[in-house]
TORKOL-4160 file (C-alpha; in steps of 0.2 Angstrom, whole numbers, padded with zeros to 4 digits, m for minus):
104
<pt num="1" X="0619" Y="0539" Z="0182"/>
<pt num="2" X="0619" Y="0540" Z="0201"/>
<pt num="3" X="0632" Y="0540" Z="0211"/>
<pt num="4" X="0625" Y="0534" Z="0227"/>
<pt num="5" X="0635" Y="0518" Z="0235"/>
<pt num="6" X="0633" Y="0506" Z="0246"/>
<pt num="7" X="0648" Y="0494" Z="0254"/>
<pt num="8" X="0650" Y="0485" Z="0267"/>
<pt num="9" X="0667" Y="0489" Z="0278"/>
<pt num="10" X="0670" Y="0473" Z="0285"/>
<pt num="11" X="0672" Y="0468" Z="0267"/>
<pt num="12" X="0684" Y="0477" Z="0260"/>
<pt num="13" X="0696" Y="0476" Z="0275"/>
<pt num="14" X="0715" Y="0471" Z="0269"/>
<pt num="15" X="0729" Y="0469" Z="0278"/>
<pt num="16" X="0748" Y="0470" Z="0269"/>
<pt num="17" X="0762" Y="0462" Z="0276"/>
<pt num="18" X="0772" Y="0475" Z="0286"/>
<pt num="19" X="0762" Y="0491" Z="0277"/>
<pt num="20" X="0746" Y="0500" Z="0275"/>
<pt num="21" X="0732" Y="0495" Z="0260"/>
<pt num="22" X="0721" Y="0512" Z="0257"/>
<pt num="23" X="0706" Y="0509" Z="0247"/>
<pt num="24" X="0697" Y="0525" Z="0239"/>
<pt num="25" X="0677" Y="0522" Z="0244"/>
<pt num="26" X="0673" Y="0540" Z="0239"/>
<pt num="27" X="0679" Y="0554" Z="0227"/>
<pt num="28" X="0668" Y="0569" Z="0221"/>
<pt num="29" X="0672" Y="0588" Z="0222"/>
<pt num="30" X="0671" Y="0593" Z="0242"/>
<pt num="31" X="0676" Y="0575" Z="0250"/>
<pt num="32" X="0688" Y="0563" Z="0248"/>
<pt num="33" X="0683" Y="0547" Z="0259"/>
<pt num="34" X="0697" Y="0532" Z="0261"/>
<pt num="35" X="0699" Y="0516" Z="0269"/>
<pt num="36" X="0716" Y="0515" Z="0279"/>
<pt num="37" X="0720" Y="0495" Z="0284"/>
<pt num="38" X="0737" Y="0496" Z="0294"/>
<pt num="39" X="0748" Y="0482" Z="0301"/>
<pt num="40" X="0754" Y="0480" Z="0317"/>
<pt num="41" X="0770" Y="0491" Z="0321"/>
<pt num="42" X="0768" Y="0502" Z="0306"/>
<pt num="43" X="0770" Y="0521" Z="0311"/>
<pt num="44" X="0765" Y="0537" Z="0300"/>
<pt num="45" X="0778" Y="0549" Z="0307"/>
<pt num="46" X="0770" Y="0568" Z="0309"/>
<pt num="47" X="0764" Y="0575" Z="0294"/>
<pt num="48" X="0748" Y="0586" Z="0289"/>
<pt num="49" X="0734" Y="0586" Z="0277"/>
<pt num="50" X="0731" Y="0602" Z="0266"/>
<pt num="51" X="0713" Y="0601" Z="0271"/>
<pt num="52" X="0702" Y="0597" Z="0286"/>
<pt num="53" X="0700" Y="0579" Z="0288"/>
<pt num="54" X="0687" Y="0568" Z="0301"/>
<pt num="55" X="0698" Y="0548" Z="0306"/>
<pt num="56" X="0686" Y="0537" Z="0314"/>
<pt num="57" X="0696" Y="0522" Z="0321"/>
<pt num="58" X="0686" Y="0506" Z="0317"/>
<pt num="59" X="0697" Y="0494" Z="0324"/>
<pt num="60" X="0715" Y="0493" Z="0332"/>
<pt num="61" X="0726" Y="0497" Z="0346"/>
<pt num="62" X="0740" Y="0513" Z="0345"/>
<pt num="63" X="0743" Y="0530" Z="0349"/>
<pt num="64" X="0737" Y="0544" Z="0338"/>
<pt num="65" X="0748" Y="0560" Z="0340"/>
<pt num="66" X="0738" Y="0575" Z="0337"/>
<pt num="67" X="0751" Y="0592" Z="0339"/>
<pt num="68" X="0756" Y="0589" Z="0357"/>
<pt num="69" X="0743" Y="0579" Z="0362"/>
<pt num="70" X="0742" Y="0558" Z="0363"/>
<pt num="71" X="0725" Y="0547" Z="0362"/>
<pt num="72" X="0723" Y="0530" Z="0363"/>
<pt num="73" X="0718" Y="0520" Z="0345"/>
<pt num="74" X="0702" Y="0512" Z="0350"/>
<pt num="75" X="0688" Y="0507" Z="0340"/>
<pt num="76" X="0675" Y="0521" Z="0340"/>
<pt num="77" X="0687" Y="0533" Z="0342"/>
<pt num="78" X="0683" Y="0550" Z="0331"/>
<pt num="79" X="0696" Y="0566" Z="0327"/>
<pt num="80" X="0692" Y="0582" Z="0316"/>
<pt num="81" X="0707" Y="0590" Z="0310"/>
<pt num="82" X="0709" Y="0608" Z="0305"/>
<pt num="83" X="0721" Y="0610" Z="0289"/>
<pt num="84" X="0737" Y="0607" Z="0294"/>
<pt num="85" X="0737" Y="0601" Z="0309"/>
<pt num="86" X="0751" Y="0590" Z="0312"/>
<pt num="87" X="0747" Y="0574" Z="0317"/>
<pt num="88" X="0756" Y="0555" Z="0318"/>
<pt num="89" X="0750" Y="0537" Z="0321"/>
<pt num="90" X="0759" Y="0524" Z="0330"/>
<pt num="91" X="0750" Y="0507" Z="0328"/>
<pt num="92" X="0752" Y="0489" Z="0338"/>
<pt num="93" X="0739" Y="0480" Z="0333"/>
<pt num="94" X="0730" Y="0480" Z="0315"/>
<pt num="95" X="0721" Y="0494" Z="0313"/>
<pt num="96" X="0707" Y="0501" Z="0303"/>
<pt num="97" X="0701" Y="0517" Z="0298"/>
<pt num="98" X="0692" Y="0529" Z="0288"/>
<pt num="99" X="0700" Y="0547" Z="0286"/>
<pt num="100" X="0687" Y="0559" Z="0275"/>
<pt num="101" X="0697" Y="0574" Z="0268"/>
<pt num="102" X="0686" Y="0588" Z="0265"/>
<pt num="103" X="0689" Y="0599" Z="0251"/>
<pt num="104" X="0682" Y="0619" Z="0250"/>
């Protein structure tokens, strides 16, 4: 059976009341690939991923701490993160995006 998919983002988009809705769209041995939908004023205080991890920002407004340094949430904005590198999202609009964990 093939695993190939085919989805459509704008679809699956979902917004909780006050929180964040992840939706898994990929999970095989060496990526993890997940859809984050967060609500306006949520924050993720700093915190790091045990592996490196690409966030590509398709939607929203905020501020994405990465170690010492701040960037603007915008859409079209793309990070790579080394393994634990510390990191922190403040968001004030909804936001959307997909973090792909990459597993060795």
């Amino acid at each position: 059976m093939s695993s190939s998919k085919a989805l459509t983002i704008p679809d699956l988009v979902e917004f909780a009341r006050q929180g964040t809705v992840s939706k898994t769209l990929l999970d095989v041995p060496h990526v993890k690939v997940t859809l984050f939908c967060m609500s306006a004023g949520q924050e993720l205080t700093e915190h790091t991923a045990g592996h490196p991890v690409t966030i590509h920002f398709l939607e929203g407004e905020g501020e994405f701490v990465l170690g010492r340094e701040s960037h603007a949430i915008v859409p079209g904005a793309w990070f790579y993160l080394e393994a634990r590198a510390p990191h922190a999202l403040k968001i004030r609009a909804n936001t959307v995006f997909v973090l792909t964990l990459l597993r060795s």
